[in-house]
C-alpha positions in Angstrom: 123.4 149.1 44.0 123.7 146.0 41.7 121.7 142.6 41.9 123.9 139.9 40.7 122.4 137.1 40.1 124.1 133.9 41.9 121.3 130.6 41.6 118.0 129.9 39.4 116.5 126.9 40.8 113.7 125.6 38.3 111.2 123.4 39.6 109.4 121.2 36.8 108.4 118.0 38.9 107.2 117.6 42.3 109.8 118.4 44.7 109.9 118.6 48.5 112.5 121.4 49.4 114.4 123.8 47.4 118.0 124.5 48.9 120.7 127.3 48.5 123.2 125.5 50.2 126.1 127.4 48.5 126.7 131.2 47.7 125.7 132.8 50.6 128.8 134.4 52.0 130.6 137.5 53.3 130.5 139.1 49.4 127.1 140.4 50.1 125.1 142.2 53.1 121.9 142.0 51.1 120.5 138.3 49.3 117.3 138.7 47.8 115.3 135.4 46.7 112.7 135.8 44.5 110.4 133.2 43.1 107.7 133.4 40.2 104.7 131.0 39.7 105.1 128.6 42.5 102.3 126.1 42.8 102.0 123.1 45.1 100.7 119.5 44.3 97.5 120.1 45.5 94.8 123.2 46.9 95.9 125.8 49.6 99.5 125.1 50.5 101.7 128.3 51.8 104.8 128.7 51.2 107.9 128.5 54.0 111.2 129.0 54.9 114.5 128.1 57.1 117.8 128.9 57.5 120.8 127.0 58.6 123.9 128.6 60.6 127.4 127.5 59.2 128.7 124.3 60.2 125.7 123.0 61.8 122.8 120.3 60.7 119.1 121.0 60.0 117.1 123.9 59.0 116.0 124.6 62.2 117.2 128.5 63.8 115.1 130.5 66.4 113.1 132.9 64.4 111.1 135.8 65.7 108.6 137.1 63.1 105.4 138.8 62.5 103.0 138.7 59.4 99.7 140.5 58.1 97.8 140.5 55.4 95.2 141.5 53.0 92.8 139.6 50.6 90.3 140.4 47.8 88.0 137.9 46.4 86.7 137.5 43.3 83.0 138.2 44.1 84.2 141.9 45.4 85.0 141.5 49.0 87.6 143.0 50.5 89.5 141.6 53.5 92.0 142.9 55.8 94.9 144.3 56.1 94.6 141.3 59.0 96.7 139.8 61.7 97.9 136.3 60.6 99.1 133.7 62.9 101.8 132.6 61.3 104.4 134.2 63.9 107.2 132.7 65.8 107.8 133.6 69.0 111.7 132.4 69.5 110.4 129.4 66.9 112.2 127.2 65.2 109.8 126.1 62.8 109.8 126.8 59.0 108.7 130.9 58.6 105.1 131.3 56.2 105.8 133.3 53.7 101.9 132.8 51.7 99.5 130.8 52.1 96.4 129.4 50.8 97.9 129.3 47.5 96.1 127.4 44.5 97.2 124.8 42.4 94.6 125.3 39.2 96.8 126.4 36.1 95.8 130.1 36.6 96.5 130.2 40.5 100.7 130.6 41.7 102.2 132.8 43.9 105.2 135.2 43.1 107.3 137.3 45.7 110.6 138.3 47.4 112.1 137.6 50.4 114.7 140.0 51.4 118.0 138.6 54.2 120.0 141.4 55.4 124.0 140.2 56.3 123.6 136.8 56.8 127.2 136.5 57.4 127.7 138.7 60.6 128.7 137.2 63.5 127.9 139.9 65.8 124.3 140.4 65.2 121.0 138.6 64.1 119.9 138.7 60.5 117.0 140.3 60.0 114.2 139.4 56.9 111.5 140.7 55.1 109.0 139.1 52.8 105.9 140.2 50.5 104.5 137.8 48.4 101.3 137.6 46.1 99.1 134.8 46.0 96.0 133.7 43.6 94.2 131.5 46.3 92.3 128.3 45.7 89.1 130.1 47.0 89.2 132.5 44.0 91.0 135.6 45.6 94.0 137.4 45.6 96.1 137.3 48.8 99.4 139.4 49.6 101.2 138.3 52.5 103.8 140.6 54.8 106.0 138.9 56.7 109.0 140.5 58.5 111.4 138.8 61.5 114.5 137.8 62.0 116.9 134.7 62.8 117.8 134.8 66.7 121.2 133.7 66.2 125.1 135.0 65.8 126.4 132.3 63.6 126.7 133.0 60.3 123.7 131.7 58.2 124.6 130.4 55.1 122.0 127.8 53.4 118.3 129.0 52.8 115.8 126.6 52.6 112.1 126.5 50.6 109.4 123.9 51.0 105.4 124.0 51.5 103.9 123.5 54.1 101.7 120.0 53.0 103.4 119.1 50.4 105.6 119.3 47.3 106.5 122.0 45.0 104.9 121.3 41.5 106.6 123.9 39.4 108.2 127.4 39.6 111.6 129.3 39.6 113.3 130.6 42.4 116.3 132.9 42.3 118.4 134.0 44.6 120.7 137.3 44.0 123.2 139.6 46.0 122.7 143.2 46.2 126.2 144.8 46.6 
């Protein structure tokens, strides 16, 4: 199977969301978003994601998730694999996909986020996420997060955005697998 890629969003300025309002469609069963050195404004933000069914307003679908994760520290420690709470239960907030990420020159987070047929109208759309982090408390955090949207609309924007702030800088790409 091939990826094709369909958006590069590059982030170079402080910006509050990052939106894939167009390309998501009945030519793929698989999208795959990817983004590579993300930083926030400031220490410690995570981040999140929505969707948006076709036709409607707001970022704002019932999601039902789960996430874990594990983190090593710089001094030697290991932590986890852990329970985080940053689960929905039939939510419709924005879905964690990091957190705790650092904003220092040498601190980003990189990862993919995987949406399986987003155009179906017969069944939800599933996700899963894995994402690396460098914190701002000198560790390295990876972050599984798995769930799915609770609706039978198509979805057809994705949206990115931290959870305290703006985005500083980074890439994200979207691509269909087909």
């Amino acid at each position: 199977m091939a990826m094709t890629l369909i958006t590069t969003n590059t982030i170079s300025s402080a910006t509050a969301n990052v939106s894939f309002t167009t390309g998501i469609d009945s030519t793929y069963k698989l999208y795959i978003f990817k983004w590579y050195d993300l930083q926030g404004d400031t220490a410690s933000p995570a981040l999140m994601f929505q969707g948006n069914v076709a036709g409607q307003s707001g970022f704002n679908e019932v999601i039902t998730s789960t996430s874990f994760r594990v983190i090593h520290m710089e001094a030697g420690s290991p932590e986890g694999p852990e329970y985080t709470d940053y689960d929905l239960a039939q939510g419709t907030d924005y879905q964690f996909l990091t957190g705790n990420t650092g904003s220092e020159a040498n601190e980003s987070s990189s990862g993919t986020l995987h949406l399986f047929n987003p155009s179906n109208t017969t069944y939800v759309k599933h996700f899963y996420c894995r994402a690396q982090s460098h914190m701002s408390t000198d560790g390295s955090l990876t972050f599984f997060v798995s769930g799915y949207f609770n609706v039978t609309g198509a979805i057809d924007e994705i949206d990115f955005k931290m959870n305290t702030e703006n985005i500083a800088n980074g890439v994200i790409k979207m691509y269909g697998v087909g």
